[in-house]
C-alpha distance (Angstrom), angle and dihedral (degrees) to the residues before:
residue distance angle dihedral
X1 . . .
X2 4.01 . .
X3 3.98 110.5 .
X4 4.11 113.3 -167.9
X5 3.72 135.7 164.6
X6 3.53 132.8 -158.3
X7 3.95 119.4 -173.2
X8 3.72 117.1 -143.0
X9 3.88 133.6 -172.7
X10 4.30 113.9 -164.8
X11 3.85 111.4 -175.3
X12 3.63 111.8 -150.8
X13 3.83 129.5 -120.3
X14 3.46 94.3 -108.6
X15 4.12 133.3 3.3
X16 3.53 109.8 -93.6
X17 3.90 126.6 -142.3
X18 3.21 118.4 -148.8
X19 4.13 134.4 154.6
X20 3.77 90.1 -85.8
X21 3.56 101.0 38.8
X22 3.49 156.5 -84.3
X23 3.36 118.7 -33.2
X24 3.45 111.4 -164.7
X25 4.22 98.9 162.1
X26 3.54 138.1 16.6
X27 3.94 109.5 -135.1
X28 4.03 124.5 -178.8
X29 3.70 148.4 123.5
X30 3.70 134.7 -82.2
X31 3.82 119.5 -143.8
X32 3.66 127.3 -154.4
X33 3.45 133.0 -169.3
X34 3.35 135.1 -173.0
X35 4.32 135.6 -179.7
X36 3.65 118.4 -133.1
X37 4.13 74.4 -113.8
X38 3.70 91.6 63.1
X39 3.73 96.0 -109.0
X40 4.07 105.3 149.7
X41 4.10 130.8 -150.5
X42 3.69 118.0 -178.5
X43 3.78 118.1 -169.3
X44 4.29 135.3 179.0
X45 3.68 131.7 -140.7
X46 3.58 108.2 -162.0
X47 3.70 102.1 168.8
X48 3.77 121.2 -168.7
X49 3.95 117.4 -170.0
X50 4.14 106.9 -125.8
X51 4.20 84.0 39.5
X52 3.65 109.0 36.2
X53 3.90 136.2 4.8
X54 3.81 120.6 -67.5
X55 3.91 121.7 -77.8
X56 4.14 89.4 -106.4
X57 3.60 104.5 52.8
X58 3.90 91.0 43.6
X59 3.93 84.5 51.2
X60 3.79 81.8 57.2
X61 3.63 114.6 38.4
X62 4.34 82.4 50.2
X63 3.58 92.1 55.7
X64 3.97 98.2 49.9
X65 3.94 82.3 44.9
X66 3.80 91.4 53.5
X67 3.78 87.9 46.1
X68 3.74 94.1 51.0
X69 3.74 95.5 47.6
X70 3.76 96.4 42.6
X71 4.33 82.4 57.4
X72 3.71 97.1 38.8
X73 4.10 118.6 107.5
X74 4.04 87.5 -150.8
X75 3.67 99.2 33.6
X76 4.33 97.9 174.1
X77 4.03 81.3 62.2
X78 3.57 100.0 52.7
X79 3.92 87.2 51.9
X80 3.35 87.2 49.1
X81 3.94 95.1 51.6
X82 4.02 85.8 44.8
X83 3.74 88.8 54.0
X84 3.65 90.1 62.4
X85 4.04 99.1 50.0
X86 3.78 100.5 44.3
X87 4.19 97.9 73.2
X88 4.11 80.9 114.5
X89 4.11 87.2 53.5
X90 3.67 99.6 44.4
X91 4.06 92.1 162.5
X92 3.02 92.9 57.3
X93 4.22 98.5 43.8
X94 3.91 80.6 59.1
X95 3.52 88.8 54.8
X96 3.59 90.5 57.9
X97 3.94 104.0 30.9
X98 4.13 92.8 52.4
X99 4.10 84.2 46.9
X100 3.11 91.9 48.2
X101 3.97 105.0 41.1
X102 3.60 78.5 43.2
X103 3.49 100.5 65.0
X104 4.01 95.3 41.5
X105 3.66 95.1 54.2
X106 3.86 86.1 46.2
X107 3.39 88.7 61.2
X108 3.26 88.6 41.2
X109 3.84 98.3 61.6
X110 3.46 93.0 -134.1
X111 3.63 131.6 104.1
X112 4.01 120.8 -93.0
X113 4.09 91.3 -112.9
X114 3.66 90.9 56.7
X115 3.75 88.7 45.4
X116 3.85 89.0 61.1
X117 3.69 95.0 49.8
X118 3.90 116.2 -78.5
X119 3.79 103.4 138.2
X120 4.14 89.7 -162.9
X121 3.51 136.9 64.0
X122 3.77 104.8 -102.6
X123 4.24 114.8 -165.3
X124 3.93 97.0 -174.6
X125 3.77 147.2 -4.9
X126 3.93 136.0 -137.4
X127 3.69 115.8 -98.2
X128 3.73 132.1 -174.3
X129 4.07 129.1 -140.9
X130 3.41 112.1 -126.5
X131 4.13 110.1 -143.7
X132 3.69 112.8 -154.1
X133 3.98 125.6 -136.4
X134 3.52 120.6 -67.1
X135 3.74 145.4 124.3
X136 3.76 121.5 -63.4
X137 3.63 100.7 -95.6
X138 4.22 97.8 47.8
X139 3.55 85.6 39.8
X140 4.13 93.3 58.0
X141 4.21 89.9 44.9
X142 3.99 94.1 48.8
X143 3.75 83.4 44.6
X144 4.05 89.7 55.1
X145 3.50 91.9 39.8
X146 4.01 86.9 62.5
X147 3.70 92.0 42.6
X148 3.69 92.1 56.3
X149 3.44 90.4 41.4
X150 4.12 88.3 69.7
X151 3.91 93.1 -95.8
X152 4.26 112.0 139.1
X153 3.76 90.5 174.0
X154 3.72 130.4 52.9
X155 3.94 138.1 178.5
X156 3.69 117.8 -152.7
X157 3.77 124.3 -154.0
X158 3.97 111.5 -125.0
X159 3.62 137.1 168.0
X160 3.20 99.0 62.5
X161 3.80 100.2 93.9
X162 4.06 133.7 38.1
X163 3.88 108.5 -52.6
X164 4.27 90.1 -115.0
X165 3.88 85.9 53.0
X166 3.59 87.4 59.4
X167 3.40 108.1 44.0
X168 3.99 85.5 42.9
X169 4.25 83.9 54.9
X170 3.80 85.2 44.8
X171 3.79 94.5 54.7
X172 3.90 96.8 44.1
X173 3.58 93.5 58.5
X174 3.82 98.7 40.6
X175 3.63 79.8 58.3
X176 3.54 116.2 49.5
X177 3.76 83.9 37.5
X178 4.27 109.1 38.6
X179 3.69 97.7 145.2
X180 4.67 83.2 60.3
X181 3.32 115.1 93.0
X182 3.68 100.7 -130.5
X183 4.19 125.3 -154.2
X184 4.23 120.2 -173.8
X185 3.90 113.9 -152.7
X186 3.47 103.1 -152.9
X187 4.23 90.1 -171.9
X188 4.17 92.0 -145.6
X189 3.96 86.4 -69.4
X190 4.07 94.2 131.4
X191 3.73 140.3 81.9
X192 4.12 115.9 -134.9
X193 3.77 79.5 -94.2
X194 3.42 108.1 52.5
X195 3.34 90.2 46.4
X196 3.69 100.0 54.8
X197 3.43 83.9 46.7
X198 3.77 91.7 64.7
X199 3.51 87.5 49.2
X200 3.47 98.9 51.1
X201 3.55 88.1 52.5
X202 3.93 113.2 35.8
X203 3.68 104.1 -1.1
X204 3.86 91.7 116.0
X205 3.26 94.6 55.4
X206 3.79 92.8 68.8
X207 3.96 143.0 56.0
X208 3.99 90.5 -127.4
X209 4.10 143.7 -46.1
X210 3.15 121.8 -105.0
X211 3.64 118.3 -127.1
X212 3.33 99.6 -33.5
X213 3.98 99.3 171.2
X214 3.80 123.5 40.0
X215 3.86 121.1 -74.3
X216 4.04 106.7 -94.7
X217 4.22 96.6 36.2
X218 3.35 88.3 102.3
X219 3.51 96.9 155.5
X220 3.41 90.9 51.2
X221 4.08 100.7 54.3
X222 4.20 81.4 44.2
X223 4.36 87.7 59.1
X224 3.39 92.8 60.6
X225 3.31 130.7 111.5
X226 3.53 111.1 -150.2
X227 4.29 132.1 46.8
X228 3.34 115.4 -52.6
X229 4.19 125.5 -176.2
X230 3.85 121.1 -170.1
X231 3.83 130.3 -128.4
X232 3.29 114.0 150.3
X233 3.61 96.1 30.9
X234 3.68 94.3 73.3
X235 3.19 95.2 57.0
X236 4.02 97.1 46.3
X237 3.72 96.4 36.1
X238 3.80 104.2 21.5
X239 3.96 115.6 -128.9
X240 3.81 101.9 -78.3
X241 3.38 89.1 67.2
X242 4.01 102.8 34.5
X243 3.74 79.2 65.9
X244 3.75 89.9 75.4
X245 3.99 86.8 69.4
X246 4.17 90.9 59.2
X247 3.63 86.3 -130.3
X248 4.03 110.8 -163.3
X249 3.80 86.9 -144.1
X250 3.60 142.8 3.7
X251 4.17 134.6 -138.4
X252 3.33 108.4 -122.7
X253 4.24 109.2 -160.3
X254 3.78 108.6 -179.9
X255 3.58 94.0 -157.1
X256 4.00 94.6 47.0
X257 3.14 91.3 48.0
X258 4.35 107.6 48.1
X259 3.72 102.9 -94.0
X260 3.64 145.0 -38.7
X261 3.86 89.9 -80.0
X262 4.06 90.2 64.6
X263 3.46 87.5 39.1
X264 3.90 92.1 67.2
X265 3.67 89.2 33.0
X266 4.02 86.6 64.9
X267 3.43 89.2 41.2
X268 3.05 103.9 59.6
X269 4.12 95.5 46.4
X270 4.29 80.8 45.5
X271 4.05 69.4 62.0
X272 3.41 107.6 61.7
X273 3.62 95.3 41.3
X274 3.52 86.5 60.7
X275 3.67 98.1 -112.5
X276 3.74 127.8 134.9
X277 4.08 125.2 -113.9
X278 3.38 112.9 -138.2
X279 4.06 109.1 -173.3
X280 3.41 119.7 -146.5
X281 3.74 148.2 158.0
X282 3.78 148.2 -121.3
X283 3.56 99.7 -136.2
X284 4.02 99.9 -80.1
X285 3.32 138.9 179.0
X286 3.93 125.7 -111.8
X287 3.64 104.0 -63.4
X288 3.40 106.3 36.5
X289 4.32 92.3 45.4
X290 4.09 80.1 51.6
X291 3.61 91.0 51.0
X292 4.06 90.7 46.8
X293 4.23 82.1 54.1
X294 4.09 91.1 56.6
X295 4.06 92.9 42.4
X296 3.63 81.9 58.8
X297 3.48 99.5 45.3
X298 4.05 89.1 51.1
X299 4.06 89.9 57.1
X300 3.58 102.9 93.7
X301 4.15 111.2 -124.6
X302 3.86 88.0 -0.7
X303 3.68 121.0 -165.6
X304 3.75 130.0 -125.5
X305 3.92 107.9 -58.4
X306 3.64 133.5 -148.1
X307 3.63 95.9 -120.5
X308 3.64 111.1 121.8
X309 3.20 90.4 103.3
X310 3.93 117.9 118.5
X311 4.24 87.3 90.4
X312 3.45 84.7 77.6
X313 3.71 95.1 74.5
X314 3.73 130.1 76.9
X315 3.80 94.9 -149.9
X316 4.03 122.6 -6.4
X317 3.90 136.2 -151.4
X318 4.54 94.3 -93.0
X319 3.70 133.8 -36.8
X320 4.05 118.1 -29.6
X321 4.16 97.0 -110.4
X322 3.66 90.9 -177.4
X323 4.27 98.1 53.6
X324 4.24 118.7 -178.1
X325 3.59 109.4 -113.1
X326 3.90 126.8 167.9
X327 3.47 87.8 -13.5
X328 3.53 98.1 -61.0
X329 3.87 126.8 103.3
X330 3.97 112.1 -124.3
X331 4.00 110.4 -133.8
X332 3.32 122.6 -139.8
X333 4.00 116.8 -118.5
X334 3.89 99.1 -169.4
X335 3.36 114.6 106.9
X336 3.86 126.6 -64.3
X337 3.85 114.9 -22.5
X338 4.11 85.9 -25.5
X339 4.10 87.6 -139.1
X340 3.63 100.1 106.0
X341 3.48 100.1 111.9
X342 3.86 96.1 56.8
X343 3.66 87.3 84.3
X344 3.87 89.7 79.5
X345 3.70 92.1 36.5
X346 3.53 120.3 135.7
X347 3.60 112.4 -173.7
């Protein structure tokens, strides 16, 4: 087996602020490979310090994975051995799990979703709009923008402002749009307090908030009294333990979390314990935002997903296969992840 990489650096639109930073850029590494056959797996590390490893030891552990496939006499077993030590590197397991996956359901002839379990053909996916922070009145008309853009589900940013200004931004929206299902993401900004607070005050106007206390107070998110999903958790605590907080959903990031493989795997256990998978992303290129789409489309009755995402980025590693329309995410029915040819791309 042929092992390549390609580094890659997409700047975004605009900078984004978040609780760890500004993230101005998305940089990774593209991984190709390719059976003596001519069967072809492409895979993306986007790594994201707070979520994943940093950019230069992904670089790294990649390139001694490269070398040792490139060497190895039964090269689909080494991957397979590498799979199992890179937990610590989980950008760049994805890289390697989505290549691959990719390749196998390639030579398959069968799309990647189906290759991860759907048993039916599955032409889109729900997506939310996210709708940034702002005061009341700009957040109601970006809100109605999405709505008459096709969008029945949106996630508003919160914690950013006084707690009243929030719940008054929550209440706008809910009512100029009732018939939207409406989501806060809270980004670990409150106290237990505050965020019972929001509860108490707007916490039936929405599905769930996201994260609304920091990543390891798990007793804290489990007090609450009102719907609670988990992001960051799952990647602090792992999802064994986030279950301690009776979550109402959980964020599923492929590349936080290994690959889109594990991401169905924890899925489907969020599943059984009768908590809902949302699917979302960490700002990533082409392949690995196309790869999000089929994870989604293998989650059986999947809710709205937080994959709208490719506006984010300035310029992007080849064509966006899986496109937002209506609200819904089309997915792709070539075979395997259907990005293969973005390794020659030249935007």
């Amino acid at each position: 087996m042929h092992a390549e990489l390609r580094p890659f650096s997409l700047p975004l639109a605009d900078p984004l602020d978040t609780a760890r930073g500004t993230i101005e850029r998305r940089d990774g590494v593209l991984v190709r490979l390719e059976t003596e056959e001519g069967a072809v797996g492409v895979g993306e590390a986007a790594p994201l310090p707070g979520w994943t490893e940093h950019y230069d030891e992904c670089e790294s552990v990649l390139a001694d994975a490269t070398t040792a496939i490139e060497r190895a006499d039964d090269p689909q077993s080494v991957v397979a051995d590498l799979l199992a030590d890179l937990d610590s590197t989980p950008a760049a397991r994805h890289a390697l799990d989505l290549a691959l996956a990719d390749l196998r359901a390639s030579r398959e002839g069968v799309p990647l979703y189906r290759f991860l379990g759907s048993e039916t053909r599955v032409e889109s996916v729900p997506v939310n709009a996210t709708v940034g922070d702002a005061p009341a009145d700009e957040t109601v008309a970006e809100a109605e923008c999405a709505a008459d853009a096709g969008f029945e589900c949106l996630k508003l940013k919160v914690g950013a402002r006084p707690l009243s200004a929030d719940i008054e931004r929550v209440e706008a929206v809910s009512e100029a749009l009732p018939e939207v299902e409406l989501r806060a993401d809270a980004n670990a900004a409150w106290t237990r307090q505050q965020a019972q607070q929001f509860f108490d005050a707007a916490g039936d106007r929405l599905a769930y908030v996201e994260q609304p206390l920091p990543a390891t107070d798990i007793a804290g998110l489990a007090a609450l009294s009102g719907p609670v999903a988990l992001d960051e958790t799952l990647a602090e605590v792992g999802f064994a333990d986030a279950l301690d907080a009776n979550p109402e959903a959980v964020v599923l990031k492929p590349m936080a979390l290994g690959g889109p493989r594990r991401a169905v795997e924890i899925a489907e256990r969020a599943l059984v314990e009768g908590i809902a998978p949302v699917v979302t992303t960490t700002i990533d290129g082409a392949v690995a935002r196309t790869a999000a789409v089929h994870v989604a489309a293998a989650i059986p009755e999947v809710p709205a997903c937080g994959l709208a995402t490719a506006k984010l980025l300035a310029t992007d590693l080849g064509p966006d296969i899986a496109p937002v329309a209506d609200g819904r995410a089309i997915v792709p029915q070539g075979e395997g992840n259907g990005t293969a040819d973005t390794w020659r791309y030249d935007d």
